[in-house]
C-alpha positions in Angstrom: -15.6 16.5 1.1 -13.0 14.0 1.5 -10.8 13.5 5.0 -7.2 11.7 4.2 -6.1 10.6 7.5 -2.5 10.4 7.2 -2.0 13.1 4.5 2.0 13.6 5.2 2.7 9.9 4.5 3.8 8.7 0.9 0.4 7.8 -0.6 -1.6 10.1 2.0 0.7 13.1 0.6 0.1 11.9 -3.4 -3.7 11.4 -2.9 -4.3 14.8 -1.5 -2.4 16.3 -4.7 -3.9 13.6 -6.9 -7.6 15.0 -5.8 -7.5 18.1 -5.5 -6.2 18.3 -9.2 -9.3 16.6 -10.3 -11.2 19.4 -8.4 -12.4 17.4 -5.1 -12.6 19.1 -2.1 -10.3 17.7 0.4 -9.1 18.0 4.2 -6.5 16.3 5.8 -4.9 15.8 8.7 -1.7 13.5 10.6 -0.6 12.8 14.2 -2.2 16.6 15.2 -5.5 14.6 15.3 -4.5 11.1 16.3 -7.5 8.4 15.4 -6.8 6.9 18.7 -8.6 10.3 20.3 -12.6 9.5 19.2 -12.7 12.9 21.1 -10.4 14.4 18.4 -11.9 12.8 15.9 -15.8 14.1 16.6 -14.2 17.8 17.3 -12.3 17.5 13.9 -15.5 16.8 11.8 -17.8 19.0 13.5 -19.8 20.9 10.8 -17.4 19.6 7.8 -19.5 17.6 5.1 -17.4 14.8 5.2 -18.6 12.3 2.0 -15.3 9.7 2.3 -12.8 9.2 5.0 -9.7 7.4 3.3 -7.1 6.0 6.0 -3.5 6.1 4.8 -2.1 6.0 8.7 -1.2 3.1 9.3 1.7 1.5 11.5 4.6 0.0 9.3 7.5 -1.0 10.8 7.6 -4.7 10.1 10.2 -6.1 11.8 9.5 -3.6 15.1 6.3 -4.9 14.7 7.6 -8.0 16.4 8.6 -6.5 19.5 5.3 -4.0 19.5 2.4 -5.8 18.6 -0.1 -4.1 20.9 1.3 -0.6 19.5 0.9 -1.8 15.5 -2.5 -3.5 17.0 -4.0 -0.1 18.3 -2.7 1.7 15.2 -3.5 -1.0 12.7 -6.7 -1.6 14.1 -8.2 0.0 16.8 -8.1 3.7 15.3 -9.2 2.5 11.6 -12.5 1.0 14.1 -12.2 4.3 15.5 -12.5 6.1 11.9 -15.4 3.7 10.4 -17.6 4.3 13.9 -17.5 8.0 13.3 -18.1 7.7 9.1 -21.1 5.7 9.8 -22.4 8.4 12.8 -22.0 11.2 9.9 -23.7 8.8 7.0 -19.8 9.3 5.3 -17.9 5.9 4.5 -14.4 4.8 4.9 -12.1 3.6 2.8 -8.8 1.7 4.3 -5.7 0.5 3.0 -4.3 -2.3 3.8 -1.7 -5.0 2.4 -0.7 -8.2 1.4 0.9 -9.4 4.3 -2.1 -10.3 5.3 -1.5 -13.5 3.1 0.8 -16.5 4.1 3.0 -15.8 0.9 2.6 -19.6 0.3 1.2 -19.5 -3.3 -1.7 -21.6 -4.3 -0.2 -23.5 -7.2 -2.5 -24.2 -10.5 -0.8 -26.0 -13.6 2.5 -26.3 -12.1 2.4 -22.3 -11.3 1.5 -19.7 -8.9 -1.7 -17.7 -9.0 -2.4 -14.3 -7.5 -4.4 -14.2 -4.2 -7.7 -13.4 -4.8 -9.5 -11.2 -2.9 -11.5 -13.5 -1.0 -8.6 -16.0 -0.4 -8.2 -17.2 2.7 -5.8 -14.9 5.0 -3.1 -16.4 7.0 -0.7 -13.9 8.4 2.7 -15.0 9.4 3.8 -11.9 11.6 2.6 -9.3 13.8 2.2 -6.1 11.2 -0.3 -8.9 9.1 -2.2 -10.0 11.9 -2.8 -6.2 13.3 -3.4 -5.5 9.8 -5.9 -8.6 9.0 -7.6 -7.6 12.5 -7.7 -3.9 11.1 -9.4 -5.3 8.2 -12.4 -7.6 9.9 -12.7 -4.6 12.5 -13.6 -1.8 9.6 -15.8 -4.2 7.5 -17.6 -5.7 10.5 -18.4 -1.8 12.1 -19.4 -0.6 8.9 -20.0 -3.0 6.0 -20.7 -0.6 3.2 -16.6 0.2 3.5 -14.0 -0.2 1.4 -10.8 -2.1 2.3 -7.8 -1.7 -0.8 -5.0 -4.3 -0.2 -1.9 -3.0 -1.8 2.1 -3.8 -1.9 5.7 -2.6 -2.7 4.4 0.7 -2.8 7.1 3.4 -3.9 6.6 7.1 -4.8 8.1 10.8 -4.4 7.0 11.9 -0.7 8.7 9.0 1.3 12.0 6.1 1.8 11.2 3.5 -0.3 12.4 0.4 -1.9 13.2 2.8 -5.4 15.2 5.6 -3.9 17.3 2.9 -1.3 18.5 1.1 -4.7 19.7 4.0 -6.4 21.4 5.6 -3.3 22.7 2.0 -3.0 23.9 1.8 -6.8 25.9 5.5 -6.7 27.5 4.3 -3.6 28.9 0.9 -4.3 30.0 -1.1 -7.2 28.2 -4.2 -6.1 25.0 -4.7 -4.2 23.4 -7.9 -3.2 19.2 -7.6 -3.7 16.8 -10.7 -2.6 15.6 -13.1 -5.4 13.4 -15.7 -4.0 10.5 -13.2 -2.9 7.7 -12.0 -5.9 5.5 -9.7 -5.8 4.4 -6.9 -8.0 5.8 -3.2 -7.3 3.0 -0.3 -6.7 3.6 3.6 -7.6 2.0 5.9 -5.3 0.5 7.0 -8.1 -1.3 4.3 -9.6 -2.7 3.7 -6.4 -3.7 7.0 -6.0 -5.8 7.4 -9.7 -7.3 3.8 -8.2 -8.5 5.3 -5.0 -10.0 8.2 -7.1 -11.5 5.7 -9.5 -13.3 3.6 -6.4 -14.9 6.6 -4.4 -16.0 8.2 -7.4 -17.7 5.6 -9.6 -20.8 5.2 -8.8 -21.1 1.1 -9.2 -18.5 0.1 -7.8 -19.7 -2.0 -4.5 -18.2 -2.2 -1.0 -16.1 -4.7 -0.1 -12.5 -5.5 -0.4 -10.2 -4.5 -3.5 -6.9 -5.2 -4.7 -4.7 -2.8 -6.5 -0.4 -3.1 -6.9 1.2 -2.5 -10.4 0.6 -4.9 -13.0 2.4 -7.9 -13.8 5.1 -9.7 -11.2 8.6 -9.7 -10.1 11.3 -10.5 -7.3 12.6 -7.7 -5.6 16.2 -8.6 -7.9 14.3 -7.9 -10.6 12.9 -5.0 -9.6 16.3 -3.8 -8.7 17.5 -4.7 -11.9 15.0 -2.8 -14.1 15.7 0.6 -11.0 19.3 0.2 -12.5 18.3 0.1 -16.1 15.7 2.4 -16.7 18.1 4.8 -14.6 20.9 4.3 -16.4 18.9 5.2 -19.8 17.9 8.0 -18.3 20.9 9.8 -16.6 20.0 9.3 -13.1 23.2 6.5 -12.3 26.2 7.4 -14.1 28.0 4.6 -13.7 27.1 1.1 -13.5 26.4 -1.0 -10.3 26.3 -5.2 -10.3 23.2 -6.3 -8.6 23.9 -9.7 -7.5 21.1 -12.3 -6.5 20.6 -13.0 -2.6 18.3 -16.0 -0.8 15.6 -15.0 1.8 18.3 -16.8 4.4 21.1 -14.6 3.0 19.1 -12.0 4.5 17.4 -12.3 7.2 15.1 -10.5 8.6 13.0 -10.4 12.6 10.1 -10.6 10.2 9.0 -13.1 7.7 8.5 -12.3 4.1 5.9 -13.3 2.2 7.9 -15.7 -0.9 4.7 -14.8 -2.8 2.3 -12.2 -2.6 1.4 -11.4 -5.7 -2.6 -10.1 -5.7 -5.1 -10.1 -8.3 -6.3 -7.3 -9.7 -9.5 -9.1 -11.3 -12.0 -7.0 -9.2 -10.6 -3.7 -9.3 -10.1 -4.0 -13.5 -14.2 -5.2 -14.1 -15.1 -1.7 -12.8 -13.1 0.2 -15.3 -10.4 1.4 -12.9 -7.1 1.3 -15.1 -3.9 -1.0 -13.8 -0.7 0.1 -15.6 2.5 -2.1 -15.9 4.7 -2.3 -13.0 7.9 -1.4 -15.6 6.0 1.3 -17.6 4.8 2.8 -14.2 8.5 2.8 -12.8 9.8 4.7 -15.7 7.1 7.3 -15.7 8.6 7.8 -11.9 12.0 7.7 -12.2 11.4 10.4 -15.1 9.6 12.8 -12.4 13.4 12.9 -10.8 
């Protein structure tokens, strides 16, 4: 049996319908059993043959982050803790999610160009959320090293605000929006990510350790918001068109840094077989489910 923690979130809400159609037994639960409560959490699995505990909860707020460290600190690290403790008292394992703010976004550069973080790069977060989420991180695979930490960005899908649904609000709205074009990065369908998580907890050699998975290939979030507008166009979903103008980091600022560059490799994740579909093919399938 497999416990999503976090199952109303965007990815926690896709997984649960993503296993169950491949016939897994699942259970989930949200803030009712809060992974802060180790009391909640041992009442919760009490007589359940829990196999995988996969923990989409997560605090997100970036820039709030700022102001509420200790908060995104017990939620990005203390209850994941919380969650691999009990998976290893009930011979289960966990498998976590995290991102790829935990990298500086300053790129290593090879041949002149800029090569995807590997997944045993060097972490250097620049903020709050990717420290608490780097501490998450050494907290899960030091408790329990036969765990499984998935690093993941730009995610977008049905069941949650996202990047996708704010541009084409944005584009019916306005005539003229300004997007930022000096941070890349590869976009992520809920999804994708989803098929992956299936695809790790249910291959049988695939090791513990830490994975990466996004969408694959690169953009800047201007691009991104560029191909939002033309794959809707083609398919009916603007009906008019909408300039989308290119914006600096300092153009918009943020409390939070941005990685410039967080594009990860997906190296690992593809020599076990698990599939890693375009970031532009995979937006289209999307924006067709609309």
């Amino acid at each position: 049996m497999i416990w999503i923690v976090g199952n109303r979130g965007m990815l926690g809400t896709e997984l649960t319908r993503y296993l169950e159609a491949q016939g897994l037994p699942v259970v989930g639960t949200d803030r009712e059993v809060s992974f802060l409560d180790t009391a909640a959490l041992e009442t919760f699995v009490r007589d359940k043959p829990i196999t995988w505990i996969i923990n989409c909860a997560a605090y997100t707020a970036v820039d709030k982050a700022e102001d509420e460290e200790d908060l995104a600190l017990r939620l990005n690290a203390e209850g994941p803790e919380n969650l691999v403790r009990l998976a290893a008292s009930q011979g289960a394992r966990l498998l976590h999610i995290s991102t790829d703010y935990v990298f500086s976004g300053v790129p290593y550069i090879i041949n002149g160009k800029p090569r995807p973080y590997e997944v045993d790069d060097p972490t250097g977060p620049t903020g709050a959320y990717g420290r608490t989420k780097e501490a998450g991180e050494r907290r899960v695979m030091s408790a329990a090293p036969d765990s499984i930490v998935l690093r993941t960005a730009w995610l977008y899908g049905a069941h949650g605000p996202n990047f996708v649904f704010t541009m084409l609000r944005l584009m019916k709205e306005r005539d003229s929006i300004g997007v930022v074009a000096d941070q890349q990065g590869s976009p992520t369908w809920a999804r994708d990510l989803a098929a992956a998580i299936y695809g790790l907890i249910t291959k049988p050699d695939v090791p513990a350790g830490i994975y990466h998975f996004t969408n694959d290939g690169e953009c800047s979030w201007y691009e991104f918001a560029l191909a939002i507008h033309d794959e809707a166009r083609k398919l009916g979903l603007l009906t008019k068109d909408c300039t989308v103008r290119p914006l600096t980091t300092d153009q918009y600022p943020t409390k939070a840094r941005r990685p410039a560059y967080s594009v990860l490799s997906k190296a690992k994740i593809k020599s076990f077989g698990i599939p890693v579909p375009a970031w532009r093919e995979s937006l289209v399938e999307f924006l067709k489910t609309l």
